[in-house]
N, C-alpha and C positions, 0 to 999 in steps of 0.2 A: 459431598459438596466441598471437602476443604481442599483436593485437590484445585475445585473451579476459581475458589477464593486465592489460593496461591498462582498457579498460571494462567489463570481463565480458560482454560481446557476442561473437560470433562477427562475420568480414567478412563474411557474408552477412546477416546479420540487423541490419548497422549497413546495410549498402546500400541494405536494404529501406528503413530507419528513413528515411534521405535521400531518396530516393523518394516516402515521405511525407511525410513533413515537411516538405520544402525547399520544395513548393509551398503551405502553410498559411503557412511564414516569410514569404517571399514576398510571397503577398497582404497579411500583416499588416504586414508593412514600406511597402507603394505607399499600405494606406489611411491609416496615420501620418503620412505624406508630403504624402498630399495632401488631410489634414483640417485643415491647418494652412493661416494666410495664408504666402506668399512669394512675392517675385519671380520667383528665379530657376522656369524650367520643371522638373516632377517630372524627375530619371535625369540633370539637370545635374549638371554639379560632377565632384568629386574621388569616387572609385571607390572602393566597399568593398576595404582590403585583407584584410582577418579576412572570410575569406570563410562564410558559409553552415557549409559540411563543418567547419571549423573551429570555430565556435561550439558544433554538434553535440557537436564529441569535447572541449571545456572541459567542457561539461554533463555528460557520460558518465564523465569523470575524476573531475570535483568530487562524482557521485553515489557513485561506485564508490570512492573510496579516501579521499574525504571532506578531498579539498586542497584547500589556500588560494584565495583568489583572487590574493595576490602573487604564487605561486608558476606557478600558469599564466600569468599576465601575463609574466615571466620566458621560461617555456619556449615561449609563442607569439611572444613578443617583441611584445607590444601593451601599452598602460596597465592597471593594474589595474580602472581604472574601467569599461572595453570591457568586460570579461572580466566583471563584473557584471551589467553592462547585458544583454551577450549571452545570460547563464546567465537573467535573470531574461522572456527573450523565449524562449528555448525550451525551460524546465521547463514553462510551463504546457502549452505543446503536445502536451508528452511526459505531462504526468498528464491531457490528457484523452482518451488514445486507448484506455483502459479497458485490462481483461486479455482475451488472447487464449487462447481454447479447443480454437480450428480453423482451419485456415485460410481466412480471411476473417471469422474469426464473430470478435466482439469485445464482452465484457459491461461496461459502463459504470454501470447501476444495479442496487440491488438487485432491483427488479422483472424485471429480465433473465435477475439469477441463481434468482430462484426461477422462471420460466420456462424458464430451460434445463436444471433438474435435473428438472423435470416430478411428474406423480405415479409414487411410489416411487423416486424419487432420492433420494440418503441429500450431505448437503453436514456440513461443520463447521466451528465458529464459535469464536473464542475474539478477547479482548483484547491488544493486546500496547501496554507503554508505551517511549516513546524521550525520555531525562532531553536537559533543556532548561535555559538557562541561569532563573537568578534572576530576576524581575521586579524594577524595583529599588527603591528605597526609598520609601514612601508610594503608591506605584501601587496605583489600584483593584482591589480580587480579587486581591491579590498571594497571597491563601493557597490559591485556589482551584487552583494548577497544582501544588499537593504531593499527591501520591499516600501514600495511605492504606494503600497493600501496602508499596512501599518508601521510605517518608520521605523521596522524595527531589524534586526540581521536575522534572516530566516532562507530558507531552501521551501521549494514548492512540489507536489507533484498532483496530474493530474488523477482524480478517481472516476470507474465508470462502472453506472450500476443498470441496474436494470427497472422495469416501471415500477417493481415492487422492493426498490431498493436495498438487492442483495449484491454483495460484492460481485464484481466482475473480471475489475481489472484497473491496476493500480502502478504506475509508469514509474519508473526511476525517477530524480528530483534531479530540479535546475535550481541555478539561483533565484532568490525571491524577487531578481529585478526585473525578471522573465516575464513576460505579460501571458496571461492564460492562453489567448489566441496563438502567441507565437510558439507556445509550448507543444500544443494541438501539432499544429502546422510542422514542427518538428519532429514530430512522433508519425506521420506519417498518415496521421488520423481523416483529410482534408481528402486525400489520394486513394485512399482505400475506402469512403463513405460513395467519391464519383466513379468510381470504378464498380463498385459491390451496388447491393438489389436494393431495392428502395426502403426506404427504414424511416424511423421518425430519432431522431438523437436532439432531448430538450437539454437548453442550456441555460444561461445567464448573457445578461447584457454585456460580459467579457468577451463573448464568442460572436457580438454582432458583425455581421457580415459571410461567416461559414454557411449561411443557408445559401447565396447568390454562388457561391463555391463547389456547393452539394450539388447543387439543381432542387435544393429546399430540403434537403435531411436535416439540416441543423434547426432545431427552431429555437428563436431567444424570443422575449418579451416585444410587444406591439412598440415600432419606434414611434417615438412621440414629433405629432406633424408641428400642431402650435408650440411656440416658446413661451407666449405669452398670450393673453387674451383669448384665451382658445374658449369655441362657444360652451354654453353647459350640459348639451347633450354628449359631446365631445369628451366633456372630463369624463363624465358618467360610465360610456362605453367603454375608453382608455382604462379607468380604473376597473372594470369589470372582466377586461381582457387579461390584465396584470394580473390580476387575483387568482384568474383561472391558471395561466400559464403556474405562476410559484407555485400555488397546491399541488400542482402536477409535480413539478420539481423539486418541492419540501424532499424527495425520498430520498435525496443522494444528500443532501444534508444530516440523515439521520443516520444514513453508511458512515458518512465522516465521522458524526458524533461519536459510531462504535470503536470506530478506527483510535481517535484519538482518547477513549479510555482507555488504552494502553499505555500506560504513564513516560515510556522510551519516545512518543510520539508529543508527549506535550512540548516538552521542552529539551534539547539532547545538546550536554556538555560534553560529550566526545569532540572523536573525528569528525569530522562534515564528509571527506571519504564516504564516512560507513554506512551514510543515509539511505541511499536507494537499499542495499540489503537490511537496513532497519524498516524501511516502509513496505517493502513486496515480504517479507519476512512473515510481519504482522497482518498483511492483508490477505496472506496464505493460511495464516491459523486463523484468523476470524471468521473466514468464510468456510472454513472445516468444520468449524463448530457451530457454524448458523447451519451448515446444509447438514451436520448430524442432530441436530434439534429439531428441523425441519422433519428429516426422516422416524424420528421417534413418535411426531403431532400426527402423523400422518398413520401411522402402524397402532396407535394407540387409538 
């Protein structure tokens, strides 16, 4: 358990992660190497000490508990700069190995996931933002990263889970002034739902309108006909319609929740760059480790 406590991985599902990974590092390390001029022959010299598995578990720390880079440079006893360098060579690795479903299966774009829910799969969709520091003074668009729900400087991305709220698929990030619909509409989500088999994709009252778009795959909350005055059979049925829809869609709220107990996701004083590989990053290991959790409830 104290590996799960340290990266929130299991030792089996970091072993895998090495497994994979370590021969993508690898390659990307020999062709860095030797797309450059030099003397000396590629694999001379002085020998990586921060090996490989090491850079691995810096990136899985910094993901998971959302610590410095002084502070792993300290506890691996390397320079801070390594411990940089290292994190920024194997997040991207790790956000593009998509989310895992199955074993073997792995969904990387939206076209994947609306092909692997098929016709009459029921998936769900919502926004979720993660506050970002300030842009700084006179920078271009510096107003475009305040979100309009909570006044605050954040980046958005959309998450899409399934009816039992296991990861699916987890979009690169806009700024937070991005409205959820236009996010959707950008990602291509609107054109591949009217195009592909009929499906059900529940949302929130963000997304109203994508059903008249779908030909009704999107379903958001019953719109409300009265403003005022509406009779009391009316409230009645309205509020019981409500209820039913959110219960349904409570489940990508509870995706998010897991998302965001990755501490890199609560609040991220980097780059704003590095976001979408901090987001598909983490929403690649969570769902590795939900569908090897899954696998073990199921064998036991």
């Amino acid at each position: 358990m104290a590996e799960y406590r340290v990266t929130g991985l299991s030792s089996a599902v970091i072993a895998e992660l090495i497994a994979e990974v370590g021969p993508l590092w690898q390659e990307q390390h020999q062709a860095r190497l030797t797309a450059r001029p030099r003397r000396r022959a590629v694999g001379a010299g002085a020998k990586h000490k921060f090996v490989f598995v090491d850079r691995l578990l810096a990136t899985l720390v910094s993901l998971r508990h959302g610590t410095t880079h002084d502070v792993l440079a300290c506890w691996f006893g390397v320079d801070r700069s390594t411990i940089t360098r290292a994190i920024g060579e194997v997040r991207p690795l790790l956000a593009q190995r998509g989310c895992t479903v199955a074993q073997g299966i792995r969904l990387r774009t939206l076209a994947e996931v609306i092909e692997y829910l098929g016709a009459g799969g029921t998936g769900i969709i919502d926004g979720t933002e993660i506050r970002v520091r300030r842009p700084a003074a006179g920078c271009k668009d510096r107003d475009k990263f305040v979100s309009g729900k909570t006044k605050q400087n954040a980046v958005k991305a959309m998450v899409l889970t399934d009816a039992e709220g296991r990861l699916l698929y987890c979009s690169p990030v806009r700024p937070g002034s991005c409205a959820d619909i236009t996010q959707a509409r950008q990602l291509g989500l609107v054109k591949l739902l009217a195009d592909g088999p009929f499906m059900e994709i529940l949302a929130d009252a963000g997304y109203q309108g994508m059903g008249a778009q779908t030909g009704g795959r999107v379903v958001t909350p019953p719109h409300r006909k009265f403003k005022k005055n509406a009779p009391a059979w009316y409230e009645e049925r309205h509020e019981l319609q409500r209820k039913a829809h959110s219960s349904r869609r409570i489940r990508v709220e509870h995706g998010i929740a897991h998302l965001k107990n990755w501490r890199a996701l609560a609040r991220h004083l980097g780059r704003r760059e590095h976001m979408s590989d901090i987001v598909q990053a983490i929403a690649g290991l969570l769902s590795h480790q939900q569908n090897a959790a899954l696998s073990r409830r199921v064998q036991a």
